[in-house]
KOLSEGU-783810 format. One line per field, with one value per residue (C-alpha): z, x, y; residue number from 1; residue in three letters. Coordinates in steps of 0.25 Angstrom, whole numbers. Example, Ala and Ser with C-alpha at 12.3 -4.5 7.8 and 13.67 -1.06 7.14 Angstrom:
// KOLSEGU-783810
up <- c(31,29)
east <- c(49,55)
north <- c(-18,-4)
num <- c(1,2)
residu <- c(ala,ser)
// end
This chain:
// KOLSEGU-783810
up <- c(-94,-81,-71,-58,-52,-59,-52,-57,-53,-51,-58,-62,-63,-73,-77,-91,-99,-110,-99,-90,-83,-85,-78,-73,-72,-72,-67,-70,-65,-59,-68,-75,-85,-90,-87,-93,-96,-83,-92,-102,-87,-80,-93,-87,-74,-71,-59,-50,-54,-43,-46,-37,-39,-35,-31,-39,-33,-41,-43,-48,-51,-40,-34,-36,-26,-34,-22,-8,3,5,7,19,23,22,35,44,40,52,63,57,62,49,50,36,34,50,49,62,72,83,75,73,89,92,82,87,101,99,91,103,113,103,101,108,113,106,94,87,85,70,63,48,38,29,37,39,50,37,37,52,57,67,56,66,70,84,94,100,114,108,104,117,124,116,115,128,126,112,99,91,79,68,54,47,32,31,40,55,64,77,88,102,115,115,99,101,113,103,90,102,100,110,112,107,92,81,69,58,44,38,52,64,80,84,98,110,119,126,111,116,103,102,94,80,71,59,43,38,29,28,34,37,54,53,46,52,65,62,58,72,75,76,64,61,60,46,47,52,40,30,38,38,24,18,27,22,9,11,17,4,-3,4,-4,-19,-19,-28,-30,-23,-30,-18,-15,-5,8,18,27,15,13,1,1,15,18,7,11,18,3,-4,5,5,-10,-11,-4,-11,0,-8,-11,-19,-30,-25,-33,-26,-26,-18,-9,-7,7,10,7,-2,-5,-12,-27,-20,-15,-30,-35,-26,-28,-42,-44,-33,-39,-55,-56,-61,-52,-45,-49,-51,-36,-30,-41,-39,-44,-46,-36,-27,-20,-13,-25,-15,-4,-7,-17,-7,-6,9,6,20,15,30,27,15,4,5,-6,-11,-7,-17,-19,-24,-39,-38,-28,-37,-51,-49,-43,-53,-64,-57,-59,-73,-77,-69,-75,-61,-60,-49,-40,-33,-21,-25,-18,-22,-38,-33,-31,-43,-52,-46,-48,-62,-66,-62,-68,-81,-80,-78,-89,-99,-97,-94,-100,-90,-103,-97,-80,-71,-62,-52,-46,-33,-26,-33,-27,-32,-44,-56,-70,-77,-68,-71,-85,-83,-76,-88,-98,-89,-90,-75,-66,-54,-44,-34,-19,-11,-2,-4,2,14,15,7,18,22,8,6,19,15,0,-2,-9,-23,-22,-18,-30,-37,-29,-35,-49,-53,-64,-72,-71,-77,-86,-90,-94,-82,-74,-62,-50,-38,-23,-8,-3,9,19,26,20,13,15,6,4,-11,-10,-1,-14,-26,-17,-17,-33,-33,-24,-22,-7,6,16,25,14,8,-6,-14,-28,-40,-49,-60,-48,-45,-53,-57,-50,-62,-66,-50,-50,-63,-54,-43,-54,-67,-68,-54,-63,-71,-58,-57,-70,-72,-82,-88,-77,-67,-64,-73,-72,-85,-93,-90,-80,-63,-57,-46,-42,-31,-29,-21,-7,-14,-31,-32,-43,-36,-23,-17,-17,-2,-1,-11,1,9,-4,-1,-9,-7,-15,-19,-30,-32,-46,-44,-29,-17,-9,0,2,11,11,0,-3,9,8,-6,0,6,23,29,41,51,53,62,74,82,86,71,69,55,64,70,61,46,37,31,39,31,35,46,44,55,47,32,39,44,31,23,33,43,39,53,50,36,40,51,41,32,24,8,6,13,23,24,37,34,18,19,27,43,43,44,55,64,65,67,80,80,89,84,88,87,78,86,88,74,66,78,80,65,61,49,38,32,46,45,30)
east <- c(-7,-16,-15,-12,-24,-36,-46,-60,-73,-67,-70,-55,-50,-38,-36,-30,-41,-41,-48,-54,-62,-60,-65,-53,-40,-27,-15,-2,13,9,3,-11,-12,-26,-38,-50,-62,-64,-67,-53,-47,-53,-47,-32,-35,-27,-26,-16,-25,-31,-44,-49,-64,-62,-78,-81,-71,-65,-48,-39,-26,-15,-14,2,6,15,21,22,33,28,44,45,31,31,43,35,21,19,24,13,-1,-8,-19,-20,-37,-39,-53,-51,-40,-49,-45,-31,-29,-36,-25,-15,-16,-19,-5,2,-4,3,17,28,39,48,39,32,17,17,8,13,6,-5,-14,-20,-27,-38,-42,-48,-61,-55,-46,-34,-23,-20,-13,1,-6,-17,-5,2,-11,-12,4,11,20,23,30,17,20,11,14,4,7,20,16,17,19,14,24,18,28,33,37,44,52,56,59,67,63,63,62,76,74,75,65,71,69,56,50,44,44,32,35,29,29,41,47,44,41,25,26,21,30,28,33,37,37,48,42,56,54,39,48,63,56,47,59,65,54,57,58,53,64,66,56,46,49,47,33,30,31,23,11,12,13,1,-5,-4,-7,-22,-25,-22,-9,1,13,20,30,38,44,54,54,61,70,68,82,87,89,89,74,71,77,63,55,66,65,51,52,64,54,43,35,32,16,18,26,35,43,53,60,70,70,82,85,95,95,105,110,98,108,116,107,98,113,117,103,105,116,108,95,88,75,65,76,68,54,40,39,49,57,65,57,67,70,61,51,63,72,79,74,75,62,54,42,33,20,14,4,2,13,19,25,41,47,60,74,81,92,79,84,99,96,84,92,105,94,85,96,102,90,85,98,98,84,78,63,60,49,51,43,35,21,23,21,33,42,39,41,56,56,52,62,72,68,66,81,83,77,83,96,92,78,67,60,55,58,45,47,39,33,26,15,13,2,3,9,5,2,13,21,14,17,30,29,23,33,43,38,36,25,18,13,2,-4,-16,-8,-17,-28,-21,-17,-26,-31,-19,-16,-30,-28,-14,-18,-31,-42,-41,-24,-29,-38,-27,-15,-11,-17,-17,-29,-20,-9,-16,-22,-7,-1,6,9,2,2,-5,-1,-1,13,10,14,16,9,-4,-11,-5,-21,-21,-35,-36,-29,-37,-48,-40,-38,-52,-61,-49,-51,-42,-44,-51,-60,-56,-59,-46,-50,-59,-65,-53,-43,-47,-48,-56,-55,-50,-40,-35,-34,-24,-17,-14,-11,-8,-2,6,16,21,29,36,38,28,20,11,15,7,-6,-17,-24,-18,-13,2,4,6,-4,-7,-21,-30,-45,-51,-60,-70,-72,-63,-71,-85,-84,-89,-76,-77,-73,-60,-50,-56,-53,-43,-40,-44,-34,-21,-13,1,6,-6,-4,-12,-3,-16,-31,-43,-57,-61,-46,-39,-32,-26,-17,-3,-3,6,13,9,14,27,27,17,13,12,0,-3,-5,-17,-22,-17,-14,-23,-37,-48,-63,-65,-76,-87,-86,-88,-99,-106,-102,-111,-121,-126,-137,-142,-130,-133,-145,-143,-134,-144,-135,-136,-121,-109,-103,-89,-86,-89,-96,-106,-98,-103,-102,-86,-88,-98,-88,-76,-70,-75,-86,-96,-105,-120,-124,-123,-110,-107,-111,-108,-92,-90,-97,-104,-111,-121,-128,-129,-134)
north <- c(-126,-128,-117,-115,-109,-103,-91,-94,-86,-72,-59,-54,-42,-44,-28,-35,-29,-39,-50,-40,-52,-65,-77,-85,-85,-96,-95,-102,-102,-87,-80,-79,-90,-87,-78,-79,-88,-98,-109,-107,-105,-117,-125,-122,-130,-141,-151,-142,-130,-122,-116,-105,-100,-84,-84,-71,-63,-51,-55,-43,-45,-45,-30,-21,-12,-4,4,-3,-5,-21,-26,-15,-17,-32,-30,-23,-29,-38,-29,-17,-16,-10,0,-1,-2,0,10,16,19,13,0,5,7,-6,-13,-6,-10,-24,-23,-17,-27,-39,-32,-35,-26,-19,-22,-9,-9,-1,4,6,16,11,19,32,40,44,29,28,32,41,47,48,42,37,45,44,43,31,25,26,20,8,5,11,2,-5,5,8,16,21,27,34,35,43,55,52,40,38,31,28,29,17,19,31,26,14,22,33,46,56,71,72,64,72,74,68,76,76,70,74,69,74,80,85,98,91,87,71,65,61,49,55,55,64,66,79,73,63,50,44,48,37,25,26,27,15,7,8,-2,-18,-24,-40,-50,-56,-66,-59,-48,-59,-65,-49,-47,-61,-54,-42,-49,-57,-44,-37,-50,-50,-36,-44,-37,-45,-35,-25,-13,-10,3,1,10,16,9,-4,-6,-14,-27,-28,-26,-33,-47,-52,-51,-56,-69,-70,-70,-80,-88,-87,-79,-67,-64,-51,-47,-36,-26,-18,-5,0,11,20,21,31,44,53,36,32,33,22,15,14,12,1,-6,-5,-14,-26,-25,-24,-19,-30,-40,-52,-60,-57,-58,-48,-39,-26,-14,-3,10,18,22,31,36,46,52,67,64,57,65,60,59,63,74,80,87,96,92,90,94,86,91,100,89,79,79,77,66,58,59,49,39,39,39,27,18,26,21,7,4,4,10,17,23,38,42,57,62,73,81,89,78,71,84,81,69,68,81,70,57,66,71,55,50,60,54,39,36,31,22,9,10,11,21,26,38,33,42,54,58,73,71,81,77,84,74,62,66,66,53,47,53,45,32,32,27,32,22,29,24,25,34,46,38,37,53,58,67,72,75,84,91,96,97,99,89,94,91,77,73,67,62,55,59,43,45,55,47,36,45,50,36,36,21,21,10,10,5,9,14,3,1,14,25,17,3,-6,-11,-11,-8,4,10,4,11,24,22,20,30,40,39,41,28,39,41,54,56,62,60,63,54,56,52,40,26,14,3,-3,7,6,-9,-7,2,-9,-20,-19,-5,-8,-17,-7,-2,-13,-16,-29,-24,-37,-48,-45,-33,-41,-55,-58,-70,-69,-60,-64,-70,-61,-59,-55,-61,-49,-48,-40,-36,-24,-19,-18,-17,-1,9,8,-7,-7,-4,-18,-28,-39,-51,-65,-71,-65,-75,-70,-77,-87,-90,-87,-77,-72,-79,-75,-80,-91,-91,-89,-105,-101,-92,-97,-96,-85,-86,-79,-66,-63,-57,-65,-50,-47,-35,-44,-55,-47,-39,-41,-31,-19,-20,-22,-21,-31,-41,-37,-22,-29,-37,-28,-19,-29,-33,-22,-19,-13,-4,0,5,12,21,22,30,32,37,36,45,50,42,27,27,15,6,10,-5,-3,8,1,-10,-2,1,15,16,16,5,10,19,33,31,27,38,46,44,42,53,47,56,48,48,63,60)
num <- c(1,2,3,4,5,6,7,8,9,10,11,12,13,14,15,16,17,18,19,20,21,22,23,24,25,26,27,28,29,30,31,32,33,34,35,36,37,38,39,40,41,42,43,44,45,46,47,48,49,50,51,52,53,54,55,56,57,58,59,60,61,62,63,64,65,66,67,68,69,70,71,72,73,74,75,76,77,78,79,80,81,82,83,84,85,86,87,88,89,90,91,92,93,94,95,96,97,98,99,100,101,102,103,104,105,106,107,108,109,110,111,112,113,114,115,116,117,118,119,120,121,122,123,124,125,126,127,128,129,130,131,132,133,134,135,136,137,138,139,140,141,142,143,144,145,146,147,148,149,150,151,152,153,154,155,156,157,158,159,160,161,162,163,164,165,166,167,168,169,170,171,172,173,174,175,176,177,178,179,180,181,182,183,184,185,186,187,188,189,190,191,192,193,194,195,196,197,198,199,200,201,202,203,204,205,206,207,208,209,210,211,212,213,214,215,216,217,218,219,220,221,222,223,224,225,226,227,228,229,230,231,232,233,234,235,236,237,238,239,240,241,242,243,244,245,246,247,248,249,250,251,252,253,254,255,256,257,258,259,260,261,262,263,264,265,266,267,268,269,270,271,272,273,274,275,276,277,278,279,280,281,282,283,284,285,286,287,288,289,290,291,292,293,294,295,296,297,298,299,300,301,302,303,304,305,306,307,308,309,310,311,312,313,314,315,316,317,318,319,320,321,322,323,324,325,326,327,328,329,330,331,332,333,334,335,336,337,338,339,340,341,342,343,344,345,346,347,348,349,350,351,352,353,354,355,356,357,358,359,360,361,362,363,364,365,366,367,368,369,370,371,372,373,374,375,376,377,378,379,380,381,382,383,384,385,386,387,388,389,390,391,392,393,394,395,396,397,398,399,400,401,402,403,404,405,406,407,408,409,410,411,412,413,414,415,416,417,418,419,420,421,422,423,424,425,426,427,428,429,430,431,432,433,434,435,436,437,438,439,440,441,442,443,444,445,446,447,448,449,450,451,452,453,454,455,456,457,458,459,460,461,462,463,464,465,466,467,468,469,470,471,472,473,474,475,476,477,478,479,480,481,482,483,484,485,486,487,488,489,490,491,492,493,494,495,496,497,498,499,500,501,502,503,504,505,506,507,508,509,510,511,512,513,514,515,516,517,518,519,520,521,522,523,524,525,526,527,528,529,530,531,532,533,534,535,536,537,538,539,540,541,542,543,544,545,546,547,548,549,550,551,552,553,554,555,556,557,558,559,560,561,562,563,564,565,566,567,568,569,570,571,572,573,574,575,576,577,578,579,580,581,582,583,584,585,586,587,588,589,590,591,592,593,594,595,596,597,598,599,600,601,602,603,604,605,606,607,608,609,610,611,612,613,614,615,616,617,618,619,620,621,622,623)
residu <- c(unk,unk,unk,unk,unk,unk,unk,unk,unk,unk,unk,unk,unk,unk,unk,unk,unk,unk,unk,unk,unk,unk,unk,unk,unk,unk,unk,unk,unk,unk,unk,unk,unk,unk,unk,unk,unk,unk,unk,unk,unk,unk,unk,unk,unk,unk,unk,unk,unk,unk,unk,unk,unk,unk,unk,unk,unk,unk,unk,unk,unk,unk,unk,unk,unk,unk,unk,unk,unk,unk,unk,unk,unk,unk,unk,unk,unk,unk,unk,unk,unk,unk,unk,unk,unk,unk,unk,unk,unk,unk,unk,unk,unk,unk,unk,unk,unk,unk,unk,unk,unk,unk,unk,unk,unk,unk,unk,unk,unk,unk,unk,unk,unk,unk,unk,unk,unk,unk,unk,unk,unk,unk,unk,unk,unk,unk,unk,unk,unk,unk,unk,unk,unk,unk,unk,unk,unk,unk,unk,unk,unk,unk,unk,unk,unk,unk,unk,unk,unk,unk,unk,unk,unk,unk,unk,unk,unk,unk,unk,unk,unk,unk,unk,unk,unk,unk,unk,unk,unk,unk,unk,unk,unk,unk,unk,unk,unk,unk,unk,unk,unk,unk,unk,unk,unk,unk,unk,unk,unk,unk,unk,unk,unk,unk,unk,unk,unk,unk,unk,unk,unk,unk,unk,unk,unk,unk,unk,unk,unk,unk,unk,unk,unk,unk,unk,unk,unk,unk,unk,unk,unk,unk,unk,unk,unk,unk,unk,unk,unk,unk,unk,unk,unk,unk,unk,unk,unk,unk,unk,unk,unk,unk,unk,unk,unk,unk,unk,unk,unk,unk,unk,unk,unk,unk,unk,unk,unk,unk,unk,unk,unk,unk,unk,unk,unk,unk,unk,unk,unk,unk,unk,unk,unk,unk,unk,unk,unk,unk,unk,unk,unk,unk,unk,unk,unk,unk,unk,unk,unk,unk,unk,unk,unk,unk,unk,unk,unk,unk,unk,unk,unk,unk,unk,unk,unk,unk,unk,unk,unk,unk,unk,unk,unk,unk,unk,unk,unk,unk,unk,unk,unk,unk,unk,unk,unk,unk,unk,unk,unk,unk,unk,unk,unk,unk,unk,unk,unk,unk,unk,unk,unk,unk,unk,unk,unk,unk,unk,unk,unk,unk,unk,unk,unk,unk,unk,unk,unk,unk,unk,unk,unk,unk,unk,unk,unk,unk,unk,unk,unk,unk,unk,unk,unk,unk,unk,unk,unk,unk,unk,unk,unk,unk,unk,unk,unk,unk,unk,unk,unk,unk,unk,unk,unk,unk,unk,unk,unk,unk,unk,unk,unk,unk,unk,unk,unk,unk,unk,unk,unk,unk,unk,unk,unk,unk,unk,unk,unk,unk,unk,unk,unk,unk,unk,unk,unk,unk,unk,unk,unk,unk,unk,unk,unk,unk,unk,unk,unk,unk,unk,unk,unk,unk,unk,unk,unk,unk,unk,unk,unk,unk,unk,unk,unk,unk,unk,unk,unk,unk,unk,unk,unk,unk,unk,unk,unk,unk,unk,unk,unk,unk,unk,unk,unk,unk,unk,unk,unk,unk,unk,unk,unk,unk,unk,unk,unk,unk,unk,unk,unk,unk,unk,unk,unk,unk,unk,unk,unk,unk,unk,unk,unk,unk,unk,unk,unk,unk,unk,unk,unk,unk,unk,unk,unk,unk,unk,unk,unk,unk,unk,unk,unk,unk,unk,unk,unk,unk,unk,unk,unk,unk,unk,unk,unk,unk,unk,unk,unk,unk,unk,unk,unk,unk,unk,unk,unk,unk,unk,unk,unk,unk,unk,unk,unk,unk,unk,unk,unk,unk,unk,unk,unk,unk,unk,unk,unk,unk,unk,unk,unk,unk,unk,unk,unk,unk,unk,unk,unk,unk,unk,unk,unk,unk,unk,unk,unk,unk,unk,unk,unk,unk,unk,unk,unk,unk,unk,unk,unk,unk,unk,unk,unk,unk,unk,unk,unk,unk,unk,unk,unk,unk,unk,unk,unk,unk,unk,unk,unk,unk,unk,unk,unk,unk,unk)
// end
């Protein structure tokens, strides 16, 4: 049996630890036909067998998201500018207005989460009046993770609010002395007001929906993610909104394997919408490609918990119980695993007294439920977790609030939110992924970095030592143990004979490179079931062409995706020396670590030294 394609010259990560590091790989029909020694390997090569030599880099297998929006996102994705990665709101502005310049009218410039202020240098977001300055004229709005929402003149002329517009519940319209609305829009915590008011906003027309979601696809694809649990969202009606993906994997067009869960989306209806869905839909229905998943993130409404730490905790409505127990009956009793919404330890206490009532009466044994988030869960409740058979699947989201989080609580409350070293240690299933798009970056590695170093994207450290994991023990986390929440235990997570061929040949060695640099790893090569779905560099004509994105005015057309480090500040990262010794310093400093490379070249200004260490502050001057 000669195979397809066989990857020689790598050093392979396969996380099956009976062949922890073989030499080669084959690959046949899409899935891993042998890994091992490169001679045995090299035997299976046949005429039609492609051979790529991988040149020393370091390949792991093909990264799971087991919590992301990516239908949603993947509709929107070419009309969003992402600040996702951008270092400094000097960069941000300057993106923005070039944005504003290329849009026509009565298009939006928006600006989608993935963000937060904590990641700039300036560590603050814009102002209504700078964003007036640079769009007089064009709808610009901004979400910022799930707490607020910027929206310049011209936006809240579009959207129609005035003076006379009512707060909707759980929402604010921050106003002036004259009771004018100002453009900020804030969560108290319901973050309803920031998404219906971004969907007034001009949607794409269908093709350019579907154009929109092979980029963001591809997008994802360029950071070795291979799969993709998606967890419905507001305003992601079903089957309507879910049309485009389906007719991109009718034809072939999909680059990720996505399992999908639906999303109730009307509240004190969300039993008849489960019930209705039920009698269209299995879960485990569809391919290894696109499959339904089960129910969730939103089981009903009254138990979801908004996890925007700048304000107090909301507790869930007396009638939470009554509401939550005829849906989860309905899918114990349909066999559909499900995924519930809960920040909070004190939502999840309630929570659980209801799937325990359940599953006295009809048995939980064998469904992969979810609790998503839990970022203050207890152990008594991961307990109860585990005595349930459930799992709990965790995001980087604390490393995008993390300081909101220890200004309201307190650093000692934030050592372990989530606690995802005793979960692990309690037997508990446990997956990782982003939440993306609109509260944290769908950048798989900003969150194997927060795994890893427990630090914010501002650079705050949250956790101890027994908080945070291996590099190892994180990877698993974003492979392997990821297929347990869709319930793909063994076909895919490993470079292992048998299971998908989903791999990723990676920019930089995951498993040596400093702490500091795990959040700029990309992939070079991404093989979804043996075939080049994303190539860059040595192996950029492997990959299949994309069309290019749509609208002509598309910000992806511009600037990408999620920003990594620009070449000119990874040269002179590597080779200023004029720079290094200038510095002189022998440990980092709290404003720029090692890497005064990455500020001299930012947009800040700070173009002699004075004004460097001047403007940004920087400790290790003092030291």
């Amino acid at each position: 049996m000669h195979a397809d394609m066989i990857l020689v010259n790598g050093r392979f990560a396969t996380l099956d630890r009976s062949n922890p590091n073989p030499q080669a790989v084959a690959i046949k029909e899409g899935k891993f036909q042998a890994v091992g020694d490169e001679r045995d390997i090299r035997a299976l090569t046949g005429p039609d067998t492609q051979v790529i030599d991988l040149k020393g880099r370091r390949a792991i297998p093909g990264l799971i998201d087991s919590h992301m929006h990516i239908i949603r996102g993947g509709l929107n994705y070419n009309m969003e500018l992402r600040w996702d990665g951008v270092r400094s709101l000097a960069d941000a502005m300057r993106m923005l207005k070039q944005q504003v310049d290329r849009t026509p009218a009565p298009q939006w410039v928006r600006v989608v989460g993935g963000f937060t202020e904590h990641q700039f240098a300036e560590k603050r977001l814009p102002s209504i009046d700078e964003l007036n300055a640079v769009a007089p004229d064009t709808p610009v709005f901004i979400l910022h993770l799930y707490d607020r929402a910027l929206l310049n003149g011209a936006a809240l002329r579009a959207v129609g609010y005035t003076k006379d517009t009512p707060n909707p519940p759980g929402g604010e319209i921050q106003r002036d002395a004259q009771g004018n609305p100002t453009g900020l829009l804030i969560a108290r915590p319901n973050a309803t007001i920031l998404y219906a008011t971004l969907a007034k906003g001009p949607k794409l027309p269908a093709e350019y929906q579907k154009n929109s979601t092979r980029h963001f696809m591809r997008e994802v694809n360029r950071l070795g993610v291979t799969g993709v649990i998606d967890a419905g969202g507001g305003f992601q009606n079903y089957p309507e909104d879910y049309r485009i993906i389906e007719e991109l994997h009718a034809e072939g067009n999909l680059t990720l394997r996505i399992a999908y869960n639906l999303f109730t989306q009307k509240p004190k209806q969300e039993l008849q919408d489960f019930a209705g869905w039920a009698k269209q839909v299995r879960p485990g229905q569809g391919d290894d490609l696109y499959r339904h998943n089960g129910a969730g993130e939103m089981l009903v409404y009254s138990a979801a918990d908004f996890e925007d730490f700048r304000v107090e905790r909301p507790d869930m409505p007396p009638s939470m119980e009554a509401e939550l127990e005829p849906v989860v009956r309905l899918l114990a009793e349909n066999r559909w695993p499900w995924r519930l919404h809960a920040t909070y330890n004190e939502t999840i206490t309630r929570a659980l007294d209801v799937f325990e009532k359940v599953n006295r009466d009809t048995p939980f044994s064998g469904l992969h439920w979810i609790m998503d988030h839990a970022e203050t869960i207890d152990e008594r409740n991961i307990d109860r977790i585990a005595a349930l058979g459930g799992g709990i699947a965790v995001q980087h989201r604390m490393a995008y609030q993390g300081e909101e989080f220890v200004a309201r609580y307190g650093e000692k409350a934030a050592e372990h939110t989530p606690p995802i070293r005793r979960m692990l240690d309690r037997g508990v299933k446990v997956g990782a992924g982003t939440d993306a798009t609109r509260v944290a970056s769908y950048n798989p590695w900003v969150s194997l970095s927060w795994l890893v170093t427990g630090r914010t994207v501002g650079g705050l450290s949250l956790y101890p030592a027994n908080n945070r994991l291996t590099r190892e023990d994180a990877l698993r986390l974003w492979t392997e143990a990821n297929t347990w929440f869709s319930t793909e235990e063994g076909k895919k997570g490993q470079i292992k004979v048998g299971q998908l061929a989903d791999l990723a040949v990676l920019s930089e060695d995951y498993f040596s490179v400093p702490e500091t640099e795990i959040p700029h790893i990309t992939a070079v090569l991404t093989l979804l079931g043996g075939k080049p779905v994303h190539g860059d560099g040595d192996f950029k004509s492997l990959a299949p062409p994309l069309p290019a994105a749509m609208p002509d005015w598309s910000p992806v057309r511009q600037f990408g995706g999620y920003q990594l480090r620009r070449a000119d500040v990874q040269q002179l990262r590597d080779g200023n020396t004029a720079l290094a010794a200038a510095c002189g310093c022998a440990v980092s400093c709290g404003v720029h670590g090692h890497a005064h490379a990455g500020a001299w070249a930012s947009a800040v200004p700070v173009s002699d030294n004075r004004s460097f260490w001047g403007a940004l502050g920087c400790s290790c001057w003092a030291v």
